[in-house]
Jmol script that loads the backbone (N, CA, C; Angstrom):
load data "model"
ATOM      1  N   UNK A   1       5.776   9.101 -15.208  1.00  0.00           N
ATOM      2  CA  UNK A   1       5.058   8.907 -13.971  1.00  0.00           C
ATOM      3  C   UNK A   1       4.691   7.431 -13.834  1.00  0.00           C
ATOM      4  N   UNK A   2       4.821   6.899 -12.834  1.00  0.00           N
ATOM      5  CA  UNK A   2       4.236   5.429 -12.280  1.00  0.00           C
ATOM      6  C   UNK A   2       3.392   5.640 -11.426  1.00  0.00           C
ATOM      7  N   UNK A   3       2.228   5.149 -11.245  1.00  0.00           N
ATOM      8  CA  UNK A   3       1.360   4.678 -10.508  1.00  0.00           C
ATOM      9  C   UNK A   3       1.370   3.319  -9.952  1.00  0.00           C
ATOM     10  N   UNK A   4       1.194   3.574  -8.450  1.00  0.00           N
ATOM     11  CA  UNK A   4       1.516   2.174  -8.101  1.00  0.00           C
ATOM     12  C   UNK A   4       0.668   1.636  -7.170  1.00  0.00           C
ATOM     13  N   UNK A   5      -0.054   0.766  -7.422  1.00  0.00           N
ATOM     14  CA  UNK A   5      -1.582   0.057  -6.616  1.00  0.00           C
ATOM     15  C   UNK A   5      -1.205  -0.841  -6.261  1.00  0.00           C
ATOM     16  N   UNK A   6      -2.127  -1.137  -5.350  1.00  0.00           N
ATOM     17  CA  UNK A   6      -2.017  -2.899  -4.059  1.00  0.00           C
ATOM     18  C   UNK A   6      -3.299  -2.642  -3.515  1.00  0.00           C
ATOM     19  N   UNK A   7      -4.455  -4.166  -3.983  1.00  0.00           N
ATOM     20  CA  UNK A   7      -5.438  -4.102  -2.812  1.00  0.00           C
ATOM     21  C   UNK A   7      -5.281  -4.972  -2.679  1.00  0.00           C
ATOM     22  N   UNK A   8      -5.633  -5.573  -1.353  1.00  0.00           N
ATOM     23  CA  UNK A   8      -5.247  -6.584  -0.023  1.00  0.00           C
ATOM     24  C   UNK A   8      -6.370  -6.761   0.892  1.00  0.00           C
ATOM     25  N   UNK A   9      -6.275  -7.866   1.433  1.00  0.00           N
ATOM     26  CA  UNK A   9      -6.859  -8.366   2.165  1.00  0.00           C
ATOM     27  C   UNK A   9      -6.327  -8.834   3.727  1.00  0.00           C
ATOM     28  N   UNK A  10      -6.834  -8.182   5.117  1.00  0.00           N
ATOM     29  CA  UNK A  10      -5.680  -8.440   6.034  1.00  0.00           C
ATOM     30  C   UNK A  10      -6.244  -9.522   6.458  1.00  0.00           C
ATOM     31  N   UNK A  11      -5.759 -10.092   7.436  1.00  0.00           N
ATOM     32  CA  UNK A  11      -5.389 -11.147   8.070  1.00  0.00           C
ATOM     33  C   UNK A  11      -7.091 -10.427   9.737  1.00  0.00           C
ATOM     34  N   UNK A  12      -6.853  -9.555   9.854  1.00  0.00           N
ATOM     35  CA  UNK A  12      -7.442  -9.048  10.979  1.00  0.00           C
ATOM     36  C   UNK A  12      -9.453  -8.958  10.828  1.00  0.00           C
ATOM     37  N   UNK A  13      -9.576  -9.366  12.107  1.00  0.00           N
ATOM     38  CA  UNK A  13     -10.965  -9.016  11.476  1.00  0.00           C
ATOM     39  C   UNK A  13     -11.613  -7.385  11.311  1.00  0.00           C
ATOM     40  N   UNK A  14     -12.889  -7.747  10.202  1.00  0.00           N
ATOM     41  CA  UNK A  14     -13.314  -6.048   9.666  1.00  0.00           C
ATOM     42  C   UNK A  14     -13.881  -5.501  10.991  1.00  0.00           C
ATOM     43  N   UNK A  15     -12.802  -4.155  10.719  1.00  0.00           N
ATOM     44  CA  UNK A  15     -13.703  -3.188  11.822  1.00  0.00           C
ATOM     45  C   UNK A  15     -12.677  -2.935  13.043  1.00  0.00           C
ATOM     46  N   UNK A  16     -11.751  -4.042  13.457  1.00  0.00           N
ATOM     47  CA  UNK A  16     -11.136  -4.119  14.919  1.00  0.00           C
ATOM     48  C   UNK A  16     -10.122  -3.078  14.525  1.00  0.00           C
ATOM     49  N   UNK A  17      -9.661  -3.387  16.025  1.00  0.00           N
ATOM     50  CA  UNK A  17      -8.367  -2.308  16.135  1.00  0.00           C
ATOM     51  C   UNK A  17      -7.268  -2.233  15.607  1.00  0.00           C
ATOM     52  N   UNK A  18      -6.729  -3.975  15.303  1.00  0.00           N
ATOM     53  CA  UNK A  18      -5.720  -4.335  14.645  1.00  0.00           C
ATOM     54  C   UNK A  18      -6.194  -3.776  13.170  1.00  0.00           C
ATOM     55  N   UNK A  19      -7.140  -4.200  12.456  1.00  0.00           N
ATOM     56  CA  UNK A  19      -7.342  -3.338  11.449  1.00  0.00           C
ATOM     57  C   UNK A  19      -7.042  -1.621  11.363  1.00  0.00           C
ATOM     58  N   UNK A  20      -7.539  -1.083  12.402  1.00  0.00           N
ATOM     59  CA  UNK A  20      -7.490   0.323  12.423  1.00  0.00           C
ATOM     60  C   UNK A  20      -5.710   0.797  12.511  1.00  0.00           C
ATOM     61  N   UNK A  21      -5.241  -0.186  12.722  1.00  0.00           N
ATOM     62  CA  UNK A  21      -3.611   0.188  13.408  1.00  0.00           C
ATOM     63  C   UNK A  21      -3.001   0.054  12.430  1.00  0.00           C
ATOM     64  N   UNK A  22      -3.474  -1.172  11.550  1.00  0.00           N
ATOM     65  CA  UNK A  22      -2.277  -1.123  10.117  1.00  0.00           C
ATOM     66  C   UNK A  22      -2.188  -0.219   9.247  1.00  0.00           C
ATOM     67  N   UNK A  23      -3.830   0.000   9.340  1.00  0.00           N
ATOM     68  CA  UNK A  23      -4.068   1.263   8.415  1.00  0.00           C
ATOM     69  C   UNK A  23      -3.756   2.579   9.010  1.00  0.00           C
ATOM     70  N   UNK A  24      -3.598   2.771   9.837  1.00  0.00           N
ATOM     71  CA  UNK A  24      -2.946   3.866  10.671  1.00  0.00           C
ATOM     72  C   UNK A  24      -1.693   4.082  10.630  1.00  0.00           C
ATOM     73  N   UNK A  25      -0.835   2.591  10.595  1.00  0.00           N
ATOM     74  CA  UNK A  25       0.404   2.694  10.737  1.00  0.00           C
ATOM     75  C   UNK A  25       0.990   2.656   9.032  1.00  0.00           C
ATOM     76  N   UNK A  26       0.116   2.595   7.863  1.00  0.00           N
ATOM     77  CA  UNK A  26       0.648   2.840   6.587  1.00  0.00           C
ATOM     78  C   UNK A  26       0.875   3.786   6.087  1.00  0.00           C
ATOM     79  N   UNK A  27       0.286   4.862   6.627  1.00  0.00           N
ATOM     80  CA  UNK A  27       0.170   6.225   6.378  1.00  0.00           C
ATOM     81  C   UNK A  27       1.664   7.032   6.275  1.00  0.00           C
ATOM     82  N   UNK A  28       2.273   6.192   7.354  1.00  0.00           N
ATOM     83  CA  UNK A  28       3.812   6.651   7.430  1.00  0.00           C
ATOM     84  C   UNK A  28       4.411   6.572   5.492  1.00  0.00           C
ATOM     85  N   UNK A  29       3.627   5.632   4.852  1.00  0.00           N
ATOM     86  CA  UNK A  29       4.634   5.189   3.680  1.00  0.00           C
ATOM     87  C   UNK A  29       4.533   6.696   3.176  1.00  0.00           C
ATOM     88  N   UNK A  30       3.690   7.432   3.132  1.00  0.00           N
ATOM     89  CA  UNK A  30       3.433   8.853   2.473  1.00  0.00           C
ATOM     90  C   UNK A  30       4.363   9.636   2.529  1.00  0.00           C
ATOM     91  N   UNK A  31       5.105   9.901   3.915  1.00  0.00           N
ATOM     92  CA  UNK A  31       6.369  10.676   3.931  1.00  0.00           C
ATOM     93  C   UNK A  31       7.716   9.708   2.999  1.00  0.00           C
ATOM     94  N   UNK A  32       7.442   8.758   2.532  1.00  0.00           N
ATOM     95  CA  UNK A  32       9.194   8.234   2.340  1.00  0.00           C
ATOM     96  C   UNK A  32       9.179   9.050   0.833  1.00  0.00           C
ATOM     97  N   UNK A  33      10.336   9.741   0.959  1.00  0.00           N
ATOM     98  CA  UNK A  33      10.695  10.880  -0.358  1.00  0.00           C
ATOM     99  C   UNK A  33      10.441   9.996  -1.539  1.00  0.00           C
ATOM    100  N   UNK A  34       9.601  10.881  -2.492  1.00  0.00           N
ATOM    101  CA  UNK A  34       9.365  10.613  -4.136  1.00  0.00           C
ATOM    102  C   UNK A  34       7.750  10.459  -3.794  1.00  0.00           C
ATOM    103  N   UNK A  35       6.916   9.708  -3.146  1.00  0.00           N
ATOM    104  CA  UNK A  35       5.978   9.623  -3.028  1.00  0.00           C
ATOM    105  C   UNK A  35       4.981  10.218  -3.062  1.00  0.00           C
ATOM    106  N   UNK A  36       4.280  10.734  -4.096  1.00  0.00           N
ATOM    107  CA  UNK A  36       3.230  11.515  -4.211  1.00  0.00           C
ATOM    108  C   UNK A  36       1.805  11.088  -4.198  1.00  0.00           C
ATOM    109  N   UNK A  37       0.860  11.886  -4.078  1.00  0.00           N
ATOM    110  CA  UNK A  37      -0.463  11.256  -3.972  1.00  0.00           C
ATOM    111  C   UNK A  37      -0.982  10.233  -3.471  1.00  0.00           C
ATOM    112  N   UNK A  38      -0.309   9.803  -2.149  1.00  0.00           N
ATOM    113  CA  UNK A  38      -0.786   8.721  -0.901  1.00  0.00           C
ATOM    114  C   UNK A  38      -1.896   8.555  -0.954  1.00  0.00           C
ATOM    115  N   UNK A  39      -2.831   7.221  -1.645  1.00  0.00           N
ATOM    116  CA  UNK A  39      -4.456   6.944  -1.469  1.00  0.00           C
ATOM    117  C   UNK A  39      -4.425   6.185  -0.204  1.00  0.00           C
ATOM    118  N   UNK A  40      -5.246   5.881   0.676  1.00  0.00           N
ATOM    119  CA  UNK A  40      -5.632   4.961   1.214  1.00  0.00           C
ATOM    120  C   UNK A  40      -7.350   4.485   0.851  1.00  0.00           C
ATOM    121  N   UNK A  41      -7.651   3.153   0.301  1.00  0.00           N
ATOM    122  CA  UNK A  41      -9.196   3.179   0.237  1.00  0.00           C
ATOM    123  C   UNK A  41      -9.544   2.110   0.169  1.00  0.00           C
ATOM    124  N   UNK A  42     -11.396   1.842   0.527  1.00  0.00           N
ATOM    125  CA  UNK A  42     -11.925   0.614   0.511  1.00  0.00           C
ATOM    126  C   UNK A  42     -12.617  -0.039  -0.480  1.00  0.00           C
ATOM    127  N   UNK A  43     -12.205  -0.730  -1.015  1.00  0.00           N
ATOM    128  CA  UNK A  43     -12.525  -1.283  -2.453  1.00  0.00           C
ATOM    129  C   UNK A  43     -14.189  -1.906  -1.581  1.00  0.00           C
ATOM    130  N   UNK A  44     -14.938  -1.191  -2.888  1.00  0.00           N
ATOM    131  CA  UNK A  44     -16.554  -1.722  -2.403  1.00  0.00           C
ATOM    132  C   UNK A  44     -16.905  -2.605  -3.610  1.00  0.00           C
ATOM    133  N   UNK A  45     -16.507  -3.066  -5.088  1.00  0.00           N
ATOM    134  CA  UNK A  45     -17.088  -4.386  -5.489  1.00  0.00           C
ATOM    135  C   UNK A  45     -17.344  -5.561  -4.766  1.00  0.00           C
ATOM    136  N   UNK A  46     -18.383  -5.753  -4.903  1.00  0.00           N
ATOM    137  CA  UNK A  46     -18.910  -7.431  -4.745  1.00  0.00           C
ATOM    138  C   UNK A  46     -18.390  -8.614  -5.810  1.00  0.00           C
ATOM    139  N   UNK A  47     -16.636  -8.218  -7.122  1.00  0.00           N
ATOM    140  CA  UNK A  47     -16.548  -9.024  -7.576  1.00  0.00           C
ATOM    141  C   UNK A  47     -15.421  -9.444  -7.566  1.00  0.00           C
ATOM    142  N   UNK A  48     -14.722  -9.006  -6.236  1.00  0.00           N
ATOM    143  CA  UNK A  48     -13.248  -9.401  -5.344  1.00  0.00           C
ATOM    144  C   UNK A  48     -13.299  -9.867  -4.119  1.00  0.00           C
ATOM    145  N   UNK A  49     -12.736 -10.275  -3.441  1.00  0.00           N
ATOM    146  CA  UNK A  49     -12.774 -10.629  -1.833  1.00  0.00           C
ATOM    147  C   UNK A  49     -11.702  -9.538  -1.502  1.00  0.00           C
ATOM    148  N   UNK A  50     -10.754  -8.707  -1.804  1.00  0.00           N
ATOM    149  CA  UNK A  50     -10.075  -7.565  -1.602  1.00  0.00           C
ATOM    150  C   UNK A  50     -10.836  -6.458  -0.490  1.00  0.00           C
ATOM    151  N   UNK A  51     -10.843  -5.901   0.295  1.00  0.00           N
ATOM    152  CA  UNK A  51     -11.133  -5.045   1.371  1.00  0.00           C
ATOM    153  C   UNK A  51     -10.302  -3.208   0.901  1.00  0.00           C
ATOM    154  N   UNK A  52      -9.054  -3.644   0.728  1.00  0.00           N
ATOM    155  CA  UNK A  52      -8.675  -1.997   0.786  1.00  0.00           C
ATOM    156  C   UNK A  52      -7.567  -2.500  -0.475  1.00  0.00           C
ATOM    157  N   UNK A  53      -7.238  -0.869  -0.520  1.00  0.00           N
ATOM    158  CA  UNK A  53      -6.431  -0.345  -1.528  1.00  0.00           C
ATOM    159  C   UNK A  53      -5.458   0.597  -1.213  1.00  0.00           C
ATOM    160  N   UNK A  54      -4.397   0.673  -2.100  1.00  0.00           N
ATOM    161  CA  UNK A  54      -3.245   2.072  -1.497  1.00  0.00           C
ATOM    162  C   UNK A  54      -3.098   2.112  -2.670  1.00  0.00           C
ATOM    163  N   UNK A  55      -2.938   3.409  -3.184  1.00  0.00           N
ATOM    164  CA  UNK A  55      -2.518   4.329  -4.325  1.00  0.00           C
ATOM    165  C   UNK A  55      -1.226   5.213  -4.231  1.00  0.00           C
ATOM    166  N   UNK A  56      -0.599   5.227  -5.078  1.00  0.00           N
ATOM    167  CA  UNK A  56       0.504   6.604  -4.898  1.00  0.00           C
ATOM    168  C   UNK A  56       0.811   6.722  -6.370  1.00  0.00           C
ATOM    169  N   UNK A  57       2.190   7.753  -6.326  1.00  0.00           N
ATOM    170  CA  UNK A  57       2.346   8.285  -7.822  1.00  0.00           C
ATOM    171  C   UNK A  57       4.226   8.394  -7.460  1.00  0.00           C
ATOM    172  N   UNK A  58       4.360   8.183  -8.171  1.00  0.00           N
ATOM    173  CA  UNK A  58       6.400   8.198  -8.547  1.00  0.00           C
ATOM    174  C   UNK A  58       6.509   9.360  -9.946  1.00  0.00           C
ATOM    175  N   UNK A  59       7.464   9.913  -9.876  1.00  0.00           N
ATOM    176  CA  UNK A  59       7.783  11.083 -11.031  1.00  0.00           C
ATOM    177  C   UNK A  59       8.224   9.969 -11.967  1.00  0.00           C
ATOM    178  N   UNK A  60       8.934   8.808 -11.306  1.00  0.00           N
ATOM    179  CA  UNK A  60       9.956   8.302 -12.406  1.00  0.00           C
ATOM    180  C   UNK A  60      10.304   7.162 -11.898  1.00  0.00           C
ATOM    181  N   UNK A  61      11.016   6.228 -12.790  1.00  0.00           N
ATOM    182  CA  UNK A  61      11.431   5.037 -12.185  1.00  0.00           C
ATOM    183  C   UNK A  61      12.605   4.946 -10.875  1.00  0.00           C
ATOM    184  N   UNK A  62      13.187   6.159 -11.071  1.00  0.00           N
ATOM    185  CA  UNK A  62      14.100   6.059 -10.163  1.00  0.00           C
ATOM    186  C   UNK A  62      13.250   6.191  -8.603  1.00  0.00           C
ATOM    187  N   UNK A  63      12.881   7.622  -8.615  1.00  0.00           N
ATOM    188  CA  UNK A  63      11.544   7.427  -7.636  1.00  0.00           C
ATOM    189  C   UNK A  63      11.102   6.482  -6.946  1.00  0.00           C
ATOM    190  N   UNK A  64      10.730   5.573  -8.233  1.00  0.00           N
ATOM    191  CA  UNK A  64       9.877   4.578  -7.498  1.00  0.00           C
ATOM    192  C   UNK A  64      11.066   3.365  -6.976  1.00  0.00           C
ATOM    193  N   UNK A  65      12.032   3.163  -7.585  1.00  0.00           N
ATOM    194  CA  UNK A  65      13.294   2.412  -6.791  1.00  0.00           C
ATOM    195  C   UNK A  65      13.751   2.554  -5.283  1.00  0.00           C
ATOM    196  N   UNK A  66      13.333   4.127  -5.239  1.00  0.00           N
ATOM    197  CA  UNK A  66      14.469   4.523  -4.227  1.00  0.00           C
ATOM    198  C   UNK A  66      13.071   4.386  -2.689  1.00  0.00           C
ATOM    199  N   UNK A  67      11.921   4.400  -3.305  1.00  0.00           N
ATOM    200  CA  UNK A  67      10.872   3.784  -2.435  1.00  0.00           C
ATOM    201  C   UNK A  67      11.235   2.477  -1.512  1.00  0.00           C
ATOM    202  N   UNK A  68      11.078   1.988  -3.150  1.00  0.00           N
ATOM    203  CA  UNK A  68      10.964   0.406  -2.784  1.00  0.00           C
ATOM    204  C   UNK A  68      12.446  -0.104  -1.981  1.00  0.00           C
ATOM    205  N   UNK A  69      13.190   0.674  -1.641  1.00  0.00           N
ATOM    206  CA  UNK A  69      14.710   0.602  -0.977  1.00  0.00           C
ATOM    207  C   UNK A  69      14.950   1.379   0.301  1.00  0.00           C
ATOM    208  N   UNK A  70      13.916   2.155   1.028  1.00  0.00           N
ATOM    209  CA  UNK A  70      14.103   3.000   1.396  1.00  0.00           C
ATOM    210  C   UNK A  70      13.706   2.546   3.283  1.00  0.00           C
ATOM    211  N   UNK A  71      14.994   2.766   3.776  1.00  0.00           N
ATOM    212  CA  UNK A  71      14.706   1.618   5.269  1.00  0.00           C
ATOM    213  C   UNK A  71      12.764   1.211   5.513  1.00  0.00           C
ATOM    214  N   UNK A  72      12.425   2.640   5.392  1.00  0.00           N
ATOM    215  CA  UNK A  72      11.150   2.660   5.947  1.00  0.00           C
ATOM    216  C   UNK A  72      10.182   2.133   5.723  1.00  0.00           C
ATOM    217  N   UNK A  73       9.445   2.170   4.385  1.00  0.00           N
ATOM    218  CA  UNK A  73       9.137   0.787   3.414  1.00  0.00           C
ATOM    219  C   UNK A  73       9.543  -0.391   3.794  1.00  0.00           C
ATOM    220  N   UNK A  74      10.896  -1.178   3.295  1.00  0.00           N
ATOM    221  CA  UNK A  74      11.201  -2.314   4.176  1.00  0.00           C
ATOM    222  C   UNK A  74      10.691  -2.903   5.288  1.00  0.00           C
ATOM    223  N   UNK A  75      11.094  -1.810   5.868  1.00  0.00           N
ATOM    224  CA  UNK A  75      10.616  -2.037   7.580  1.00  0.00           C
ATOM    225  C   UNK A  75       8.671  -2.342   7.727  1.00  0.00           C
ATOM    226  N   UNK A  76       8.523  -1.362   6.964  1.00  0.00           N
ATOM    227  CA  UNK A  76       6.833  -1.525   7.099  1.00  0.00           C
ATOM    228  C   UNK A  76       6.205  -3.022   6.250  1.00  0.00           C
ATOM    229  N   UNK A  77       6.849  -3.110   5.378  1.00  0.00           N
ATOM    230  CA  UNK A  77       7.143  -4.876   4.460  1.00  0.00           C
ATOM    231  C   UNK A  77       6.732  -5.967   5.323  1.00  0.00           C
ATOM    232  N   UNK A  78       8.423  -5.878   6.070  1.00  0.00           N
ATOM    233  CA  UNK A  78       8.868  -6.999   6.693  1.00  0.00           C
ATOM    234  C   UNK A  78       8.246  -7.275   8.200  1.00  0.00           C
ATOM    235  N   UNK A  79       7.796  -5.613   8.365  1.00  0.00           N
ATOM    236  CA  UNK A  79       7.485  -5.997  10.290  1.00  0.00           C
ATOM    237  C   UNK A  79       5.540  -5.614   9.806  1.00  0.00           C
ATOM    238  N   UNK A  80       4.806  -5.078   9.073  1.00  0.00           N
ATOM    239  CA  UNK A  80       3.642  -5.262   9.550  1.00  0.00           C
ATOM    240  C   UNK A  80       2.902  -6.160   8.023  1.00  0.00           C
ATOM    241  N   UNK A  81       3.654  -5.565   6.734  1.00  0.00           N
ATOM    242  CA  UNK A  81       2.611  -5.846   5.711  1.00  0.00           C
ATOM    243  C   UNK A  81       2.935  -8.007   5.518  1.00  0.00           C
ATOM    244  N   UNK A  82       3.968  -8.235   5.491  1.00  0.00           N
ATOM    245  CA  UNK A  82       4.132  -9.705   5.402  1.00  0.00           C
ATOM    246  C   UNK A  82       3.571 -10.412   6.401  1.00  0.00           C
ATOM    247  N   UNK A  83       3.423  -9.920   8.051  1.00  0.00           N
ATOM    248  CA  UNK A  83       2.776 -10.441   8.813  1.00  0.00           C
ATOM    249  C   UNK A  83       0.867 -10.701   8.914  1.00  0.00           C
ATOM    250  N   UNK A  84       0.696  -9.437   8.454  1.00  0.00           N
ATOM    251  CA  UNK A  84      -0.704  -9.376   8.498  1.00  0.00           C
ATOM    252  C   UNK A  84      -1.931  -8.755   7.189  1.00  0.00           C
ATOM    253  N   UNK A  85      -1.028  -8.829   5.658  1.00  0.00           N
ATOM    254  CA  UNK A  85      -1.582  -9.148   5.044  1.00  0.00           C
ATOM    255  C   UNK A  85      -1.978 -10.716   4.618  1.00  0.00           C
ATOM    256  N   UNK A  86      -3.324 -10.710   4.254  1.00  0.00           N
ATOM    257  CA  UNK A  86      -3.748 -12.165   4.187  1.00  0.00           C
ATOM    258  C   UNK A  86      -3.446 -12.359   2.116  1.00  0.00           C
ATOM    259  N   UNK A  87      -3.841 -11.667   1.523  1.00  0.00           N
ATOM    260  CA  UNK A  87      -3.334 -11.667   0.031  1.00  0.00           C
ATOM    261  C   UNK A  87      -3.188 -10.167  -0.291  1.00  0.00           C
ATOM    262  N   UNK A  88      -3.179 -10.071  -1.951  1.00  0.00           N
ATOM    263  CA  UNK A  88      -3.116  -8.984  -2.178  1.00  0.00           C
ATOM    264  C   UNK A  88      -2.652  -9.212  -3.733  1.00  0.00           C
ATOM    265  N   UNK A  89      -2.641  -8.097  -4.485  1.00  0.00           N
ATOM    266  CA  UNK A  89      -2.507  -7.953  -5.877  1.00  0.00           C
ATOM    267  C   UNK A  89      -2.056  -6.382  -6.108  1.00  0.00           C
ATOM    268  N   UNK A  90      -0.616  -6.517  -6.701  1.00  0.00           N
ATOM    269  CA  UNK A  90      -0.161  -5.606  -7.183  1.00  0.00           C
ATOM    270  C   UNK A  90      -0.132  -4.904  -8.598  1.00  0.00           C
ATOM    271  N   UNK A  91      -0.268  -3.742  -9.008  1.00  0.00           N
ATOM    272  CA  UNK A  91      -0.242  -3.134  -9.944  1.00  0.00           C
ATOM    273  C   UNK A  91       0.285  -2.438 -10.291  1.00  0.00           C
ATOM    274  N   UNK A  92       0.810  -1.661 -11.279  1.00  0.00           N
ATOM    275  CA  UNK A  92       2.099  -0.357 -11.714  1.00  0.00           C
ATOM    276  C   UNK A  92       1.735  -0.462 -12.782  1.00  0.00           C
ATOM    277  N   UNK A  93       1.432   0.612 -13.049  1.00  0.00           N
ATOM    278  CA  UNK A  93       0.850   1.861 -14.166  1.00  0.00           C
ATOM    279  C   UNK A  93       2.114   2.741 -14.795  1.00  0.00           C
ATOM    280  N   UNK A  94       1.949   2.963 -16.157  1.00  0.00           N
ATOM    281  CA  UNK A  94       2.240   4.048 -16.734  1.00  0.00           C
ATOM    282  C   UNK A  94       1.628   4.745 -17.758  1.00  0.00           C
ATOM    283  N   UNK A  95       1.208   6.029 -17.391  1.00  0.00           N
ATOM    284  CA  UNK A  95       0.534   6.521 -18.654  1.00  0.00           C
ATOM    285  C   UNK A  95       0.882   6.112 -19.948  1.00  0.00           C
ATOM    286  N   UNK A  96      -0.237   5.483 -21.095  1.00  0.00           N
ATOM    287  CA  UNK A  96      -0.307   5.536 -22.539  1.00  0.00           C
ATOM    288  C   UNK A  96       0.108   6.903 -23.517  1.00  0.00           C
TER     289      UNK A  96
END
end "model"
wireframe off; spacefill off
backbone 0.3
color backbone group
């Protein structure tokens, strides 16, 4: 199993619509096949400047390949997350 995290920081200000839309429009990543356990959430430490988080789960590496390849992803990449994320920090997990 892989676990695979990203919290980010957008580009949009907190609260607006453009905020509400990206996060609206990520939700789609949940259907792209292999993808299990779709988080969406708001990171509340005071010892990041990070705002939100996305969680999911892959059975396997292949899984998680065929994600990261998969038009729809891409598309969500190239047309909303490269435009209007402001940073972000990635993570991938595998159970000990």
């Amino acid at each position: 199993m892989i676990r695979h995290t990203v919290v980010f920081r957008l580009r949009h200000a907190p609260n607006s619509a453009e905020e509400k839309d990206f996060l609206e429009a990520a939700k789609a990543l949940a259907a792209i096949p292999g993808v299990e356990r779709f988080e969406q959430l708001r990171q509340v430490s005071r010892k990041n400047g990070y705002a939100f988080g996305f969680s999911m789960e892959f059975a396997d590496e292949a899984a998680y390949d065929g994600y990261n390849r998969h038009p729809d992803h891409v598309a969500f990449v190239e047309g909303r997350w490269l435009p209007e994320v402001a940073d972000f920090l990635e993570i991938d997990y595998i159970p000990l």
